[in-house]
C-alpha positions as CSV (number, residue, x, y, z in Angstrom):
1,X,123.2,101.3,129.6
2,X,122.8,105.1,130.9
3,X,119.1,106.2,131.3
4,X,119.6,108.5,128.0
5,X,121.0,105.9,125.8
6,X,117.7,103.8,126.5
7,X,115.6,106.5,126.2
8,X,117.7,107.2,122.7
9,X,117.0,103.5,121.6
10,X,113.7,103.7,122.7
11,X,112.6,106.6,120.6
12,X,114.3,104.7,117.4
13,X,112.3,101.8,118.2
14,X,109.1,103.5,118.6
15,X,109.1,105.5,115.8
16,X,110.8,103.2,113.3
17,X,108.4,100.5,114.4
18,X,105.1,102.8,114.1
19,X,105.8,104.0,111.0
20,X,106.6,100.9,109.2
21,X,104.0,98.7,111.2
22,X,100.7,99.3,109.0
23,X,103.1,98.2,105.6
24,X,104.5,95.3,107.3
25,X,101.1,94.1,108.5
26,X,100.3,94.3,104.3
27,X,103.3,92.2,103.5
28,X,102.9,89.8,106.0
29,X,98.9,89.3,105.1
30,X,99.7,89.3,101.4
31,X,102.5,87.5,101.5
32,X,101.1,84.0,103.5
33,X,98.8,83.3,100.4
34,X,101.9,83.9,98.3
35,X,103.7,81.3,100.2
36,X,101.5,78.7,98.8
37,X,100.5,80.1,95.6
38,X,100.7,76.5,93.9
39,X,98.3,75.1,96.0
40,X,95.9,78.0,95.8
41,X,96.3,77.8,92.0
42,X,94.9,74.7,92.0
43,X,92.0,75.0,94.6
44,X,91.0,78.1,92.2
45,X,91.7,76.1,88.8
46,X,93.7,78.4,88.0
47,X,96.6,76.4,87.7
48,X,98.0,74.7,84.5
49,X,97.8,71.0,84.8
50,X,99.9,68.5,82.2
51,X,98.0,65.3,81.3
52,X,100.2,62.7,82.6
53,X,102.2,60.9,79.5
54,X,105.4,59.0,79.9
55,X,108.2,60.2,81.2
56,X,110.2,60.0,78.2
57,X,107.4,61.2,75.5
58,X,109.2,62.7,72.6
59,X,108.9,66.5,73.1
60,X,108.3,68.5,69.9
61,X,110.4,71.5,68.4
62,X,110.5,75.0,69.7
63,X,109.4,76.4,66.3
64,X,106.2,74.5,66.5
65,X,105.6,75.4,70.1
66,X,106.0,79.3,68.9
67,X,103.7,78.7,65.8
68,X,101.4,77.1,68.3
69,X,101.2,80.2,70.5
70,X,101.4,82.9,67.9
71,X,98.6,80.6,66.3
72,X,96.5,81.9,69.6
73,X,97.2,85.7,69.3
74,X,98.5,86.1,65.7
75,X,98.9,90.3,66.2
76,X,101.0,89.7,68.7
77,X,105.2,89.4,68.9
78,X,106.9,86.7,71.0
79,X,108.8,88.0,74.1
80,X,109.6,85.6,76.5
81,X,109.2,81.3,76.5
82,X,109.4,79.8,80.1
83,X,109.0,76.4,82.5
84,X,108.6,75.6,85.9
85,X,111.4,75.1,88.1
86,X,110.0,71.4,88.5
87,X,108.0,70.5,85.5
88,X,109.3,70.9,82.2
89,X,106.5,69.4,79.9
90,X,104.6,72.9,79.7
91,X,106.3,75.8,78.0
92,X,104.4,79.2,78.9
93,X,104.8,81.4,75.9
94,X,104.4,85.5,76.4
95,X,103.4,87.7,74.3
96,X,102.4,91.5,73.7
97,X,102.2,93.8,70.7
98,X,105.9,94.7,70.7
99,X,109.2,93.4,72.0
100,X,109.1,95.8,75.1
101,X,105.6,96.0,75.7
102,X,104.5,96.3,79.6
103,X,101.1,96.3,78.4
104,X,98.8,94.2,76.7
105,X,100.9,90.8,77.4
106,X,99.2,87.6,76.9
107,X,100.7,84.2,78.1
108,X,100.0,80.5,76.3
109,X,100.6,77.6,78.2
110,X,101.8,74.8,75.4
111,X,102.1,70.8,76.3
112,X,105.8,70.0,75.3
113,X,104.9,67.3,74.3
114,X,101.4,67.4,72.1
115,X,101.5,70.6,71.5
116,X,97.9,71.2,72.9
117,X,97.2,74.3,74.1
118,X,96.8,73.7,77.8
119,X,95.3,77.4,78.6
120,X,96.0,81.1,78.6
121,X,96.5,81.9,82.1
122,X,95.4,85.7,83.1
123,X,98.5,87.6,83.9
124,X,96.2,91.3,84.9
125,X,93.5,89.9,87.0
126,X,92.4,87.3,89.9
127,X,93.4,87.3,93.5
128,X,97.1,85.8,93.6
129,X,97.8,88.4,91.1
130,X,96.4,91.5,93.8
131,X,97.8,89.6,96.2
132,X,101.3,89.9,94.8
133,X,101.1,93.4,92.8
134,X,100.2,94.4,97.0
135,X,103.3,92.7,98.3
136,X,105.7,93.7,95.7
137,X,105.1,97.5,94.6
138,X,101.3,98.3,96.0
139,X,100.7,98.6,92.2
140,X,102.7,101.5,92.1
141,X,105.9,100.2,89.6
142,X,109.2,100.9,91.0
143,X,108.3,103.7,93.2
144,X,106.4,101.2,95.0
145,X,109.2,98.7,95.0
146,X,111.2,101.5,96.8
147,X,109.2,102.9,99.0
148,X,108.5,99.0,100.3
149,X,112.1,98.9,100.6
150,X,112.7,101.3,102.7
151,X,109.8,100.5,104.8
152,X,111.8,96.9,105.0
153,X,114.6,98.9,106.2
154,X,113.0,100.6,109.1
155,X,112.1,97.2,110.2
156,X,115.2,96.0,110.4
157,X,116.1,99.3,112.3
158,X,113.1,98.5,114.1
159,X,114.1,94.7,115.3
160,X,117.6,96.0,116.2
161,X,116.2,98.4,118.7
162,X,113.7,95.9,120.2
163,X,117.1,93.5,120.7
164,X,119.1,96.3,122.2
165,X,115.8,96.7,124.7
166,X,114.8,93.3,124.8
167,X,118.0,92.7,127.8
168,X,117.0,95.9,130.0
169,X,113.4,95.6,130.1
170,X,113.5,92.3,130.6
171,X,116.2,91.2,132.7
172,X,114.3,90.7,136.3
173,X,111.9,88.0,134.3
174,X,112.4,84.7,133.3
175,X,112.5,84.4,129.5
176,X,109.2,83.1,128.1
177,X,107.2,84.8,131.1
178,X,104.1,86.2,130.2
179,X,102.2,88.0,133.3
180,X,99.0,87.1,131.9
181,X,97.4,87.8,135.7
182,X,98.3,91.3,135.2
183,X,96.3,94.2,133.1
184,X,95.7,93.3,129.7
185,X,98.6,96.0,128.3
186,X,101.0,94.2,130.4
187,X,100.2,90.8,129.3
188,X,100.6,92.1,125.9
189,X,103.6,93.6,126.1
190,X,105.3,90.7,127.5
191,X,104.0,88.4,124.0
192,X,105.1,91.0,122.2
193,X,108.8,90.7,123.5
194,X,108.5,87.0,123.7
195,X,107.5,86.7,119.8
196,X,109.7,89.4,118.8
197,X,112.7,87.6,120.2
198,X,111.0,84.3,118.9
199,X,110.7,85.6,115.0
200,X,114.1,87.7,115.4
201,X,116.3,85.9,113.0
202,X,113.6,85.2,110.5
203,X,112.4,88.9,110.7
204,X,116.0,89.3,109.8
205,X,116.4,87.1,106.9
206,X,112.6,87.8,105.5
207,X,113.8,91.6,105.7
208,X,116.5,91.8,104.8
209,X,116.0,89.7,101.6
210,X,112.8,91.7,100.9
211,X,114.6,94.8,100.9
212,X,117.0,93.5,98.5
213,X,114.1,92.0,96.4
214,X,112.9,96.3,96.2
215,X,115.8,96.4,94.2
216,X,115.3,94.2,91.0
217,X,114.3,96.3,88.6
218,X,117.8,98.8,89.1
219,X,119.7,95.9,89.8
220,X,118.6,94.4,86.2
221,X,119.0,97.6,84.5
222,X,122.5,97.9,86.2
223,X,123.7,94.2,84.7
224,X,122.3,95.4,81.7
225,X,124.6,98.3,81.4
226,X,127.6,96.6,83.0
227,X,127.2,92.8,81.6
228,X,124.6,93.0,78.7
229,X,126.3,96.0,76.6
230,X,129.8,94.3,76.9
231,X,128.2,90.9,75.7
232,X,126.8,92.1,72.7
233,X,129.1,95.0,71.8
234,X,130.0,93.5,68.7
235,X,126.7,93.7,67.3
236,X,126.3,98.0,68.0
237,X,125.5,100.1,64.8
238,X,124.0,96.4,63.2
239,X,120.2,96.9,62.0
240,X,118.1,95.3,64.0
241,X,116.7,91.2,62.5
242,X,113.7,91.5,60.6
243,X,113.4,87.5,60.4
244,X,115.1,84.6,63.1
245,X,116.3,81.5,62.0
246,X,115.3,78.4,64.0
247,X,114.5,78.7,67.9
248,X,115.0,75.4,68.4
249,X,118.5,75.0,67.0
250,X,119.3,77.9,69.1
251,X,118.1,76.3,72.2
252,X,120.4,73.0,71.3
253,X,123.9,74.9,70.5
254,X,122.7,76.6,74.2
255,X,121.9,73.2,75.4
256,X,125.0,71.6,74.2
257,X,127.1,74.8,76.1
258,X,125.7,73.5,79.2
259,X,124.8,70.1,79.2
260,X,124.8,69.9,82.9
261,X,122.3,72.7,82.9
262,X,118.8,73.3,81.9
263,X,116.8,75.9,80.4
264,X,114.9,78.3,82.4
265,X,113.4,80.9,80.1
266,X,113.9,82.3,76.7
267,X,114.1,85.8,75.8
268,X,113.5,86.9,72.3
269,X,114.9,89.2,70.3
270,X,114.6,93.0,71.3
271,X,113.2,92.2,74.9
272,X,114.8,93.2,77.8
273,X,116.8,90.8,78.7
274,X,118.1,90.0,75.4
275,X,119.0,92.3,72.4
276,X,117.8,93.0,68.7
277,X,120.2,90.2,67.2
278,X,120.0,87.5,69.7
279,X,118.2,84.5,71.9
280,X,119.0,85.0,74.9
281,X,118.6,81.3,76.7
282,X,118.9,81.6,80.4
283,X,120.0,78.1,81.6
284,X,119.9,77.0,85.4
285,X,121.3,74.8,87.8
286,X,119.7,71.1,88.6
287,X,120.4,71.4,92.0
288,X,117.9,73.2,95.4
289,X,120.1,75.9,95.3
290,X,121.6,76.0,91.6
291,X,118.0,75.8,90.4
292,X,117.8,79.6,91.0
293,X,120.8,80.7,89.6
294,X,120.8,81.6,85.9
295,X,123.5,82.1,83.6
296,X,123.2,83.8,80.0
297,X,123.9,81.9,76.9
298,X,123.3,84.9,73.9
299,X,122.8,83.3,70.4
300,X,123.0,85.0,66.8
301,X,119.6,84.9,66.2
302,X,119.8,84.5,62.7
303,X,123.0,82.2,62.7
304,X,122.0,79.5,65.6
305,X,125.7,80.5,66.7
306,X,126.5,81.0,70.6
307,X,128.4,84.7,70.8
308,X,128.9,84.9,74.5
309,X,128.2,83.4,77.8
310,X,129.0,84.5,81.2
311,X,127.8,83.8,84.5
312,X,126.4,86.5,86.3
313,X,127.9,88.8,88.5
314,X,127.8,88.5,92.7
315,X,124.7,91.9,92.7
316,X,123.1,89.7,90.6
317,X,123.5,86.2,92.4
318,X,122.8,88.0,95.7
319,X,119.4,88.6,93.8
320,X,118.1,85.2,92.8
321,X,119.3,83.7,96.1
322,X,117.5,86.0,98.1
323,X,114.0,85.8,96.0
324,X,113.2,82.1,97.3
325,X,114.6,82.7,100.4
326,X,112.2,85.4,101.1
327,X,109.0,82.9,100.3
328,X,110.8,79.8,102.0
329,X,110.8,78.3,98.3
330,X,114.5,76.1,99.0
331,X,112.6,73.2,101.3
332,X,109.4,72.4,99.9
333,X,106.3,71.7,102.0
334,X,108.4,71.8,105.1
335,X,110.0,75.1,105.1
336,X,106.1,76.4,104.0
337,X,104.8,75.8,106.3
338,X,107.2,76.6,108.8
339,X,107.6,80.1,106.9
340,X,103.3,80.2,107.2
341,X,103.6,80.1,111.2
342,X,106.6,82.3,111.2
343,X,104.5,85.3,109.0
344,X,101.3,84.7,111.8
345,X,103.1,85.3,114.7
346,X,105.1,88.0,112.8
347,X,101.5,89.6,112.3
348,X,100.7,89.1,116.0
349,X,104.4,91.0,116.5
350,X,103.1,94.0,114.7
351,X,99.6,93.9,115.3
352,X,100.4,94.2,119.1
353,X,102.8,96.4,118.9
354,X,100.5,98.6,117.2
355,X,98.2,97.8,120.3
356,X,100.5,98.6,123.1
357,X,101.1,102.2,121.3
358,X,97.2,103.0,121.1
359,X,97.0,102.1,124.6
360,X,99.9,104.2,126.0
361,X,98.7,107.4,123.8
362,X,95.5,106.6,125.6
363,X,96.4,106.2,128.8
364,X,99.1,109.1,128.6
365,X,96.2,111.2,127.1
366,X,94.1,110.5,130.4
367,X,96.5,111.5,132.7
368,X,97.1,115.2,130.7
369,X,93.1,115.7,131.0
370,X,93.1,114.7,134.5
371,X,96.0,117.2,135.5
372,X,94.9,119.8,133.2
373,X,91.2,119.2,135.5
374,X,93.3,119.6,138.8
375,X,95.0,122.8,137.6
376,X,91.5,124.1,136.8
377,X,89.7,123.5,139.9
């Protein structure tokens, strides 16, 4: 490589790296808690535990879990009805003072099985909920989002440079070498290549998939336009339902669609996700990686009568997969805690990065006073 071309590549390192270090050093701190925000649910109580009951306790209707919940907040309208990806006796039942509320929501966690009210966890407050309003959109909505992408962008552009430096810099020392009897700078600079090239393809992935993670919100209102309106076309110019039939016979005729499926949330009526006239029942796989994946079953919300199903389209698949592949959700405890060490040396990455540039400007600052002295004298 020609003495300009690295000088080229290392000017797009440098600045790429300095202006997206501080907002990568905020991810990476806000995201480890987020990681394992089970387990901190549960050292803070804030996590809803099930009695335990027999596996195959009777579970009772949809209906009654919805009168149970309204029940709570009576005021309010039912938007969306969820599980857990591994636990399926505890529906959690939102609601807010209109279909499309972004305001005001208030969640019910309902046994499936008693019907007990279980608790009313807080969706607006407590630390996992800074913690990821930080990492996801620095509680700034969708220009947040974006603006985190394209940070997430510039640290890809970022790790690409470092690679293309990582061979000429390098390439008289041993790989792994750290000088650590030389000046503290040095020493430093030497971990930071080593952990850079260390973290490299997980930098990669967690980027990249972060990036595309920045994009939910227009990717959702793009299926919406491209998928949603052609799925209940039939129902434009209709007045919208002023009373449902029965939830849970919708959720069966879904159920019996799919039988190798199950159901991962419920979207009511004039929500998002769904429109005035229907249910819409997102079912999921049973599988690690089908477990993510949802497809749509809409149902005449008045008739109990599937209209239309499809599964969804590759922008939105590329999506889901690359939301638990971001926190390391696919292998369980495992892949959490190798994710965990992965995001600390990451912060060391950046946090000496951001080092070795304060020292330079220092030094470099040095020299200019002392030769701006000598001219002087």
């Amino acid at each position: 490589m020609t003495g300009t071309n690295l000088r080229r590549w290392a000017w797009i390192h440098k600045w790429s790296s300095l202006v997206c270090t501080l907002f990568m050093l905020l991810l990476c701190l806000t995201g480890l808690p987020l990681i394992f925000h089970h387990e901190i649910g549960h050292l803070l109580g804030t996590e809803i535990e099930a009695p335990e009951m027999a596996a195959d306790a009777p579970r009772i209707s949809m209906d009654r879990v919805m009168e149970i919940a309204k029940a709570q907040h009576p005021d309010k309208v039912g938007m969306f009805a969820s599980q857990e990806e591994d636990d399926d006796r505890v529906w959690y039942v939102t609601l807010s003072d209109t279909p499309t509320s972004e305001t005001g929501m208030k969640q019910v966690a309902v046994d499936a099985r008693t019907g007990d009210v279980l608790g009313q966890p807080q969706l607006d407050r407590g630390f996992m909920y800074i913690m990821f309003s930080l990492h996801v959109n620095l509680f700034a909505g969708l220009t947040g989002m974006l603006f985190l992408g394209f940070m997430g962008m510039l640290l890809l552009v970022a790790i690409i440079s470092g690679v293309v430096l990582y061979g000429p810099f390098m390439k008289k020392l041993e790989f792994g070498t750290v000088r650590a009897e030389r000046s503290t700078r040095l020493k430093w600079l030497d971990l930071h290549n080593l952990l850079g090239i260390v973290t490299l393809a997980w930098l990669l992935v967690v980027g990249a998939t972060g990036v595309i993670n920045t994009w939910a919100d227009l990717v959702i209102k793009y299926w919406q336009f491209d998928q949603m309106a052609e799925m209940i076309a039939p129902y434009k110019g209709k007045p919208p339902l002023t009373e449902f039939g029965s939830l849970q016979k919708s959720v069966e005729a879904a159920v019996a669609l799919e039988p190798d499926m199950k159901i991962g949330f419920i979207a009511f009526p004039g929500t998002t996700f769904s429109s005035p006239h229907h249910y819409a029942i997102f079912m999921r796989g049973t599988e690690n990686l089908t477990s993510r994946l949802f497809k749509p079953v809409l149902v005449d919300a008045s008739t109990a009568e599937v209209t239309d199903s499809r599964t969804l389209p590759w922008y939105a698949t590329a999506l889901l997969i690359s939301q638990p592949l971001h926190f390391g959700d696919y292998g369980g405890r495992p892949m959490q805690i190798m994710w965990a060490i992965l995001d600390i040396l990451s912060i060391v990455v950046l946090g000496s990065g951001l080092y070795l540039w304060i020292v330079r400007r220092k030094t470099t600052e040095a020299r200019m006073e002392k030769l701006i002295q000598a001219r002087q004298t």
